[in-house]
C-alpha positions in Angstrom: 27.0 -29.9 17.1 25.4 -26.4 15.0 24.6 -23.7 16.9 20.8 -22.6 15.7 19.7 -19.4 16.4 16.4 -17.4 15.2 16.1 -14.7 12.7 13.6 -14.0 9.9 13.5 -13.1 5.7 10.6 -11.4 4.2 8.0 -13.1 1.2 5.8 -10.6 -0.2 5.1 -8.2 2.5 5.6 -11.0 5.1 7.9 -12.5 7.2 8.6 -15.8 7.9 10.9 -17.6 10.1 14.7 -18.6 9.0 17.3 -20.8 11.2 20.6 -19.9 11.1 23.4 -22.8 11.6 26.8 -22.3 12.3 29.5 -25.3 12.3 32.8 -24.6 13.2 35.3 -27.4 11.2 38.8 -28.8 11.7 40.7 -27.4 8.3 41.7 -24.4 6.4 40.0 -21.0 8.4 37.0 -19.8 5.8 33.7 -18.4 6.1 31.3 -20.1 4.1 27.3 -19.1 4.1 25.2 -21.2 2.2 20.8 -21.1 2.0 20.4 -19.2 -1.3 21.8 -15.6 0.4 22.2 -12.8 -1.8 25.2 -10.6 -2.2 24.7 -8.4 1.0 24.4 -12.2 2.7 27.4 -13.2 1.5 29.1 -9.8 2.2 28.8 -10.4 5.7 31.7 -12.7 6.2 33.6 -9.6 5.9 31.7 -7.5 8.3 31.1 -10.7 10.6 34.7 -11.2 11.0 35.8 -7.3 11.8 32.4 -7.0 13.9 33.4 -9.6 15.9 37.3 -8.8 16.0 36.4 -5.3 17.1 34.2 -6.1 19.8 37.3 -7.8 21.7 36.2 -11.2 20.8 38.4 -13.8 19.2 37.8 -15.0 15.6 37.6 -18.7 15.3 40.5 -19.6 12.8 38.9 -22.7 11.6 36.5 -23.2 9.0 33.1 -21.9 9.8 30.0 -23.3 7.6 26.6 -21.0 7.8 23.7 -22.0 6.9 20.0 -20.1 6.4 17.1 -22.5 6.4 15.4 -23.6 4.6 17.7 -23.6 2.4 15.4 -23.4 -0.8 14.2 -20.1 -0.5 16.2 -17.2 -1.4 17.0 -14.8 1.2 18.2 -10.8 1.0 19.4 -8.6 3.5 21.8 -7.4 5.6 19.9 -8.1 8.6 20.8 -11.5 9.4 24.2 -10.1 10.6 23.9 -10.2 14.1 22.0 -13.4 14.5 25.1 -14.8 12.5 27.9 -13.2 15.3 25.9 -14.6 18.4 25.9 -18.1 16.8 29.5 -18.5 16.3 30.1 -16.7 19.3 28.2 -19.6 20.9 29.5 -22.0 18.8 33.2 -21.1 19.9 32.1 -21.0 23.7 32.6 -17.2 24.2 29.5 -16.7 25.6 26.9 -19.0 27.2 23.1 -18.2 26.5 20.4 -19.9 28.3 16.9 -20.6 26.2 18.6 -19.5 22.9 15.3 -20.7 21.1 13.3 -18.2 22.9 15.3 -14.9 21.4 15.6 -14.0 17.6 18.2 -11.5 16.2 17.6 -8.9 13.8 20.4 -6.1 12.7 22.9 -5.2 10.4 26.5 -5.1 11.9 29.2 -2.6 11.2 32.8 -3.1 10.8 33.3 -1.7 14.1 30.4 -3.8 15.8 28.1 -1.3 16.0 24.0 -2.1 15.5 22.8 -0.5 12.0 18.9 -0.4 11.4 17.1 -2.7 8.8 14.0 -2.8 6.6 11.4 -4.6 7.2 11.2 -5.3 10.6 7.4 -4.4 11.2 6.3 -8.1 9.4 9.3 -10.1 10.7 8.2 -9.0 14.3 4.4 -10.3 13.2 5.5 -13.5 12.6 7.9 -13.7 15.5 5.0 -12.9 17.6 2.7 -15.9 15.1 5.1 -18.2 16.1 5.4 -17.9 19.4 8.9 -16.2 19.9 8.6 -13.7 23.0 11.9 -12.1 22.5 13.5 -10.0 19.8 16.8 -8.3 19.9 16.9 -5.3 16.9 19.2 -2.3 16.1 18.4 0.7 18.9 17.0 2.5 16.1 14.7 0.0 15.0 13.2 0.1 18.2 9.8 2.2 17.4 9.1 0.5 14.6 9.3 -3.2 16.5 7.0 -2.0 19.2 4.0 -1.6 17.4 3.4 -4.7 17.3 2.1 -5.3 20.9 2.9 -8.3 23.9 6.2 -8.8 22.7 9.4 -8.7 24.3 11.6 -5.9 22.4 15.3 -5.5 23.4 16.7 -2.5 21.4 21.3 -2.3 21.7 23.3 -0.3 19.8 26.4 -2.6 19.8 27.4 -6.0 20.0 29.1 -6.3 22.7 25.8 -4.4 24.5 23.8 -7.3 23.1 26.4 -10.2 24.4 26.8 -8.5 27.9 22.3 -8.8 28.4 22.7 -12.5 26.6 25.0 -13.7 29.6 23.5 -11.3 32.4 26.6 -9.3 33.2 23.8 -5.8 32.6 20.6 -6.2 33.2 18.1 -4.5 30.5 17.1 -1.2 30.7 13.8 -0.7 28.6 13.3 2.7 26.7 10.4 4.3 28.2 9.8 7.3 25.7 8.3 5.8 22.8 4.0 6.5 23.8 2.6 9.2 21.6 4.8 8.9 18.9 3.5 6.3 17.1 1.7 8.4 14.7 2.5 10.6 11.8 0.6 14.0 11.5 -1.6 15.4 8.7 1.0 16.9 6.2 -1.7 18.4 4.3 -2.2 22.1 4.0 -4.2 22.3 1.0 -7.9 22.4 1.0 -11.1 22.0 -1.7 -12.1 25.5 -0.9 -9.5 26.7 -2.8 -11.1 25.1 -6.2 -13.7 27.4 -7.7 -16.2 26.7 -9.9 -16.5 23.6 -9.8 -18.8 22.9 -7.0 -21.4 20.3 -9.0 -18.2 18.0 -10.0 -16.7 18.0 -6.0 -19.7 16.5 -5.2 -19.1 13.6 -7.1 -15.6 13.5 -5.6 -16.8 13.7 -2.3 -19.2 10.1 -3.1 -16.3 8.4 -4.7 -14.2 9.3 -1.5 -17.1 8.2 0.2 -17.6 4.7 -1.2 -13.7 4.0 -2.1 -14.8 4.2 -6.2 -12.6 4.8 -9.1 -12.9 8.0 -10.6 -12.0 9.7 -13.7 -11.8 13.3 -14.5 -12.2 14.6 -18.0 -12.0 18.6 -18.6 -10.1 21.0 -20.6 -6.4 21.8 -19.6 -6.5 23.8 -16.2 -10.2 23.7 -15.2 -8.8 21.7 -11.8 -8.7 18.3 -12.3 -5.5 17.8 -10.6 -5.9 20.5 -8.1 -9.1 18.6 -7.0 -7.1 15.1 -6.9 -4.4 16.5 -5.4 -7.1 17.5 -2.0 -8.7 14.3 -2.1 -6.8 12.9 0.6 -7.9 15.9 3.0 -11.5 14.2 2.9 -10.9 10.7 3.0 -12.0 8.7 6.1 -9.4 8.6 8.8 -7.8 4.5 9.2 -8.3 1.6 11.0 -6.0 0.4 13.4 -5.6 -2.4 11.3 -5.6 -1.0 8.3 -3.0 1.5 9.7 -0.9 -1.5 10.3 -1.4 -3.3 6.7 -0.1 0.1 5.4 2.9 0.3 7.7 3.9 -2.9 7.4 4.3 -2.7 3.7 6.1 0.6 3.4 8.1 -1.0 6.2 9.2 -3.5 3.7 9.8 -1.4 0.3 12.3 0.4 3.0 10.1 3.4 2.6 9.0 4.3 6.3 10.8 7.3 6.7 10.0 7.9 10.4 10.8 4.8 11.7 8.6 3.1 14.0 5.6 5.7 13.4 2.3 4.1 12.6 1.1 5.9 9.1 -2.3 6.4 9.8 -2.8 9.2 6.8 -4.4 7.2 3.7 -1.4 6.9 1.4 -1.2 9.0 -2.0 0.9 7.9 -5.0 0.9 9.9 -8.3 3.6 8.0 -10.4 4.4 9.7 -13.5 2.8 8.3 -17.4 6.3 7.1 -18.3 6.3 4.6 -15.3 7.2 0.6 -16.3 4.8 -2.1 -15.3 7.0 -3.3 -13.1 7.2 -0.2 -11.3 3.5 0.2 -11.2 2.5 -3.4 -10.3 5.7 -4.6 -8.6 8.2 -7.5 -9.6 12.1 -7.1 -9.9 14.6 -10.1 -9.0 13.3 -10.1 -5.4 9.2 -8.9 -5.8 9.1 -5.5 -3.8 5.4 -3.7 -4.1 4.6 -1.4 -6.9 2.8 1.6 -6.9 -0.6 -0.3 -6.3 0.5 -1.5 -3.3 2.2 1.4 -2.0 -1.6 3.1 -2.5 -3.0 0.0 -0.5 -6.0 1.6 1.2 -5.6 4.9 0.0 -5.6 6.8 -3.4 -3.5 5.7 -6.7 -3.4 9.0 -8.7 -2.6 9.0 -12.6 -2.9 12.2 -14.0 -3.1 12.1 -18.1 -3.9 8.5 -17.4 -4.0 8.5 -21.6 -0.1 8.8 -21.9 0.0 5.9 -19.9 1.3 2.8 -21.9 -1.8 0.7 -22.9 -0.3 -2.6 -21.6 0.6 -1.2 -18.4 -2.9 0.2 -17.8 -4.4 -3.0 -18.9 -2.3 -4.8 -16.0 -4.3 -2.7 -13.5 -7.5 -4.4 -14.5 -6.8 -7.4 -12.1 -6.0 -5.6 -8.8 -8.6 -3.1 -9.5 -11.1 -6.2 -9.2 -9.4 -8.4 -7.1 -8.1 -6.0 -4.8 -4.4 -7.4 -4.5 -1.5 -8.7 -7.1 0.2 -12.0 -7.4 3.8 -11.5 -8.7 4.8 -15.2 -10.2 8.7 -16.2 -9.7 10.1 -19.7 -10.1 10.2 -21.1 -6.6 7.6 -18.3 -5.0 4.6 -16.7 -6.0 4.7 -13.2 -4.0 1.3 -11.8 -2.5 0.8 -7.9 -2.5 -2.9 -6.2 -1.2 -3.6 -3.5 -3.3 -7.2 -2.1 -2.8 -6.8 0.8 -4.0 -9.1 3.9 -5.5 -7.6 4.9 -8.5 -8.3 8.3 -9.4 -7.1 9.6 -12.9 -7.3 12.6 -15.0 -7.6 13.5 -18.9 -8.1 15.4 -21.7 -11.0 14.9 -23.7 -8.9 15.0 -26.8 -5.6 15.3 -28.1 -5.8 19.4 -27.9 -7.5 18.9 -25.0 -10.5 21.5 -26.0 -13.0 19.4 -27.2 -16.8 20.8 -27.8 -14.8 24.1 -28.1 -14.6 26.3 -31.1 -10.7 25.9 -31.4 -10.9 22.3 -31.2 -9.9 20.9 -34.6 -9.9 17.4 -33.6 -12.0 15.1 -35.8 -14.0 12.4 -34.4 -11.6 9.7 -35.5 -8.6 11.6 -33.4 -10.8 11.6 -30.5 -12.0 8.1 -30.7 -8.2 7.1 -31.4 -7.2 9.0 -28.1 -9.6 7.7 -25.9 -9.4 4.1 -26.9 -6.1 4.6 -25.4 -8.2 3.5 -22.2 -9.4 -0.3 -23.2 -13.0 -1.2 -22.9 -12.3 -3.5 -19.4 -10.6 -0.6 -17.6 -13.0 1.9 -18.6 -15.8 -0.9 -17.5 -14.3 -1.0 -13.6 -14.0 3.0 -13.6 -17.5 3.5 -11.2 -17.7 7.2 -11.9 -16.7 8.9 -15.2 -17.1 13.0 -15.4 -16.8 16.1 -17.5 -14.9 18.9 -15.9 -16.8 22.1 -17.3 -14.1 24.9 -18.2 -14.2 27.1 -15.2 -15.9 30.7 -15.7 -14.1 33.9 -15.2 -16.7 35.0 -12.7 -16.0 32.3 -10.8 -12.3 33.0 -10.6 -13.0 37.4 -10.2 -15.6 37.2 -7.9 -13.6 34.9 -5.5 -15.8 32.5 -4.6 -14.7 29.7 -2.6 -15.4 25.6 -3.1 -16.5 23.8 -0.1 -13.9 23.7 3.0 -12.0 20.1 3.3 -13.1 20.0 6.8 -17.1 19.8 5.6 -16.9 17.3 2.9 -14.8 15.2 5.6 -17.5 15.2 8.0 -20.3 13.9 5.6 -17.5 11.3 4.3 -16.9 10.4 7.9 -20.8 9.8 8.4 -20.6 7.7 5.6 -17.9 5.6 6.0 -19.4 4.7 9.7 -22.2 3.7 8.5 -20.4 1.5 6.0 -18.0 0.1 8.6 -21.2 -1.1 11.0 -23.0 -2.8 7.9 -19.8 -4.8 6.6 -18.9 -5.4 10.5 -17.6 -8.6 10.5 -16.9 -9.2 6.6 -13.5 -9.9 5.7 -12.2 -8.2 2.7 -14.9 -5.7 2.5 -15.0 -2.4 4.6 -16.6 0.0 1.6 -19.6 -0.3 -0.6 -17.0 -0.5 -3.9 -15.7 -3.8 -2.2 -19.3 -5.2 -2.2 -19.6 -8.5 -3.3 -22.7 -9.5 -5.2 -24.3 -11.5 -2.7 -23.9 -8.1 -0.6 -25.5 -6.1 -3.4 -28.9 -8.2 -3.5 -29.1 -7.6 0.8 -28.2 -4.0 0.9 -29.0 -2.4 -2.2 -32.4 -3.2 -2.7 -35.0 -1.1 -5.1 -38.3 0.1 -5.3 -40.0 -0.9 -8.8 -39.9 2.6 -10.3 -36.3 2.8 -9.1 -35.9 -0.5 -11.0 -37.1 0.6 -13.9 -35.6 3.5 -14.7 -31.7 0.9 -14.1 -33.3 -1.4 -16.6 -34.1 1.2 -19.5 -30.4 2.9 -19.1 -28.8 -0.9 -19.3 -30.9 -1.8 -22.6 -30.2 1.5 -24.0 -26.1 1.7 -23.3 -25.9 -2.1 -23.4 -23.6 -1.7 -20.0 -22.1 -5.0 -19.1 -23.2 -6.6 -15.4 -20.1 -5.6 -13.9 -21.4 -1.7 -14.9 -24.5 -2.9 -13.6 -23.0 -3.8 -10.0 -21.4 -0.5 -10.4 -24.3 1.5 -10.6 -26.1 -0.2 -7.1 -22.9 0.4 -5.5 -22.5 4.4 -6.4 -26.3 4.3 -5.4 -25.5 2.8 -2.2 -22.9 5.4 -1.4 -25.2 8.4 -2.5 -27.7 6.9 0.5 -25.6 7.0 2.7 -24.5 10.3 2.1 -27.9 11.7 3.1 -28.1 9.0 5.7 -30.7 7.1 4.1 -31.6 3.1 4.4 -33.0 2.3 1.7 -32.0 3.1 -2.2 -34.5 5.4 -3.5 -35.3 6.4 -7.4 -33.3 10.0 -7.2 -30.1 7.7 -5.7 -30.3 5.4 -9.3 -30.4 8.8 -11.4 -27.5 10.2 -9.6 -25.4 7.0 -10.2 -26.9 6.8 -13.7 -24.8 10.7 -14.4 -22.3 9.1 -13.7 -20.7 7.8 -16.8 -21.2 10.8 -19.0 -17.8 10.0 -21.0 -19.0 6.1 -21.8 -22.2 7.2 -22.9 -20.5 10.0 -24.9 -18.2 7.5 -26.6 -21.3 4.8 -27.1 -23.1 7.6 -29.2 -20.0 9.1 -31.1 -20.5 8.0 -34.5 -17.2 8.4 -36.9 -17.7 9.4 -40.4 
């Protein structure tokens, strides 16, 4: 009879639950692992055998059959290694383990049995905990990263024969006691707004698309601080949740990204690929779907500077997640789920030179309009605030007069955000006025009839679509609750209403 032991594979940016078989057969000795594995899976026959060999245990010279189910799935990893060795070494009666169901195994083994660390473990020890396994065995340094998740049974080893010796009781488990407070990653930021000048009008509007979670695009002549001010947005945005805290984790966890492993990243993340970036690379895909960018940005700030000399296709595969708040990456036999709410923030030139409305601009109307349409109609549509940079006065710069600190505009974003969080208490999917459905706009961002009005003559005039028109009542929302207010009021509407200067500029641009 098999020998079935737990372990776990990773869909998307979550786990689910795999059950390794081992046979040992009468007949020429071999190693053969079937289930769909990839090459490190079928590497470990190699590593299995010396793991084993080198831990003082005998090698079963007979032919062993391994199989991962289900076995229409594929699997990858290295990390069903250790499961593998304390199957066969049940299967050949070298040890005896009581409850075997009740314990899964997670760990990449060496060729001289030692316990090598793995990616992904955060979501496989979520669904160990969904399903109802109490006890996990993972690499020692694996450890941190497994106890987040909380009323579970972690057993951290750094060797095989550590991990045999607890399975049959001959040394009793000693638990690592060290891991509280150091869960969390600190601030790496030491920049701050107050080092941009002259631009104090613009950071304002910064601070409200922080604020709200709304996309963002900067327009400006070369070096008037569009990328210094982007590059200091994450110094004001609203500190995690818990759970969002874990959501983030748990897919940098799997991209093999988490760097300190087993601390919680509670900073919003901030991604800034470069223009020449693939769509692959930006949304995710490969052979086995890992996140892209816009899921590595999940609940934080996706960055494109000179957003124009982004590839027109690739921008126009944003315009689903930016609306739907996650990307479905289609394969043959699985169809991967990534989150990726995001706030994209991106930067450009006006024009090709970059000076436009300047007297050494020699751009003609056509070249601009050609530049600009580099940006499709539906991506412009789900940008909520569009500005103009002004080109930063010498004064300004001589004088040394400092921008608001980070620390202030965090504290109004802060006040913000909490009052977003209590209204949307309760609503899955939606913790910021950009995620507001419709049926949330009509509650909660009701006008007065002058307020109304004024809306109504902007939309005939520019012809915005309804999606604009949602746009506008959510900005409005978030400049209310800047100033703490309830209710929308008519001066809320005309600050929203500024804040698509470029689309109105390029619905008035007539070429000749």
């Amino acid at each position: 009879m098999a020998t079935i032991v737990n372990c776990f594979s990773i869909i998307g940016i979550d786990g689910y639950l795999i059950k390794i078989e081992i046979d040992t057969l009468y007949g020429k000795p071999s190693v053969s692992i079937v289930g769909m594995g990839d090459i490190a899976i079928k590497e470990a026959r190699e590593r299995l055998e010396a793991a084993i060999i080198n831990t003082k245990f005998e090698f079963p010279k007979m032919k062993i059959v391994v199989n991962l189910s289900p076995s229409d799935i594929r699997k990858s990893g290295s990390h069903f290694d250790l499961g593998m060795a304390i199957a066969l070494l049940i299967q050949s009666n070298q040890i005896r383990v009581e409850e075997i169901d009740s314990y899964a195994f997670i760990g990449e083994l060496s060729l001289n049995g030692d316990l090598r660390p793995c990616v992904g473990v955060l979501p496989m020890i979520m669904e160990s905990k969904k399903r109802g396994i109490t006890n996990i065995i993972v690499p020692l340094d694996n450890i941190k990263e497994a106890s987040l998740v909380k009323d579970i049974n972690i057993f951290a080893f750094n060797k095989l024969n550590e991990v045999t010796d607890f399975l049959i009781g001959v040394n009793p488990y000693e638990p690592i006691t060290n891991l509280n407070g150091k869960h969390n990653i600190e601030n790496p930021y030491i920049i701050d707004f107050q080092d941009v000048q002259g631009q104090d009008s613009a950071i304002e509007f910064v601070a409200v698309a922080a604020a709200g979670g709304h996309n963002i695009l900067m327009s400006g002549s070369p070096g008037c601080g569009k990328s210094m001010i982007a590059k200091r947005m994450p110094t004001i945005l609203a500190s995690m949740t818990e759970e969002e805290a874990l959501e983030v984790t748990k897919i940098y966890s799997v991209a093999g990204l988490l760097k300190n492993r087993g601390s919680l990243i509670n900073e919003r993340p901030f991604r800034a690929p470069h223009h020449n970036a693939s769509m692959n690379s930006l949304i995710g895909g490969g052979i086995f779907a890992m996140p892209g960018e816009i899921s590595l940005a999940h609940n934080g700030i996706l960055f494109l500077d000179e957003i124009a000399e982004f590839n027109k296709k690739t921008l126009d595969a944003l315009r689903q997640p930016m609306e739907d708040g996650k990307v479905t990456i289609a394969r043959v036999k699985h169809t991967h789920l990534f989150p990726a709410s995001f706030m994209l923030v991106s930067a450009m030139n006006p024009c090709p030179c970059g000076y436009y409305g300047e007297s050494r601009c020699h751009c003609t109307d056509y070249e601009v309009l050609r530049y600009r349409e580099k940006l499709s109609g539906p991506i412009m549509d789900r940008i909520d605030i569009q500005k103009y940079f002004k080109t930063v006065d010498i004064m300004d710069l001589s004088d040394n007069i400092r921008g608001p600190k980070s620390k202030d505009l965090l504290q109004r974003v802060e006040v913000s955000r909490a009052i977003q969080r209590k209204r949307y208490n309760g609503i899955l999917g939606v913790s910021c006025n950009a995620q507001m459905t419709p049926e949330l706009i009509r509650e909660y961002c009701r006008m007065q009839p002058e307020s109304m009005d004024l809306l109504k003559s902007a939309y005939d005039k520019f012809r915005y679509s309804a999606r604009t028109y949602h746009k506008f009542l959510r900005v409005a929302r978030t400049f209310a609750d800047m100033e703490e207010e309830k209710n929308i009021n008519k001066s809320h509407i005309i600050k929203a209403l500024m804040c698509r200067e470029i689309e109105k500029e390029q619905a008035t641009m007539v070429v000749v």
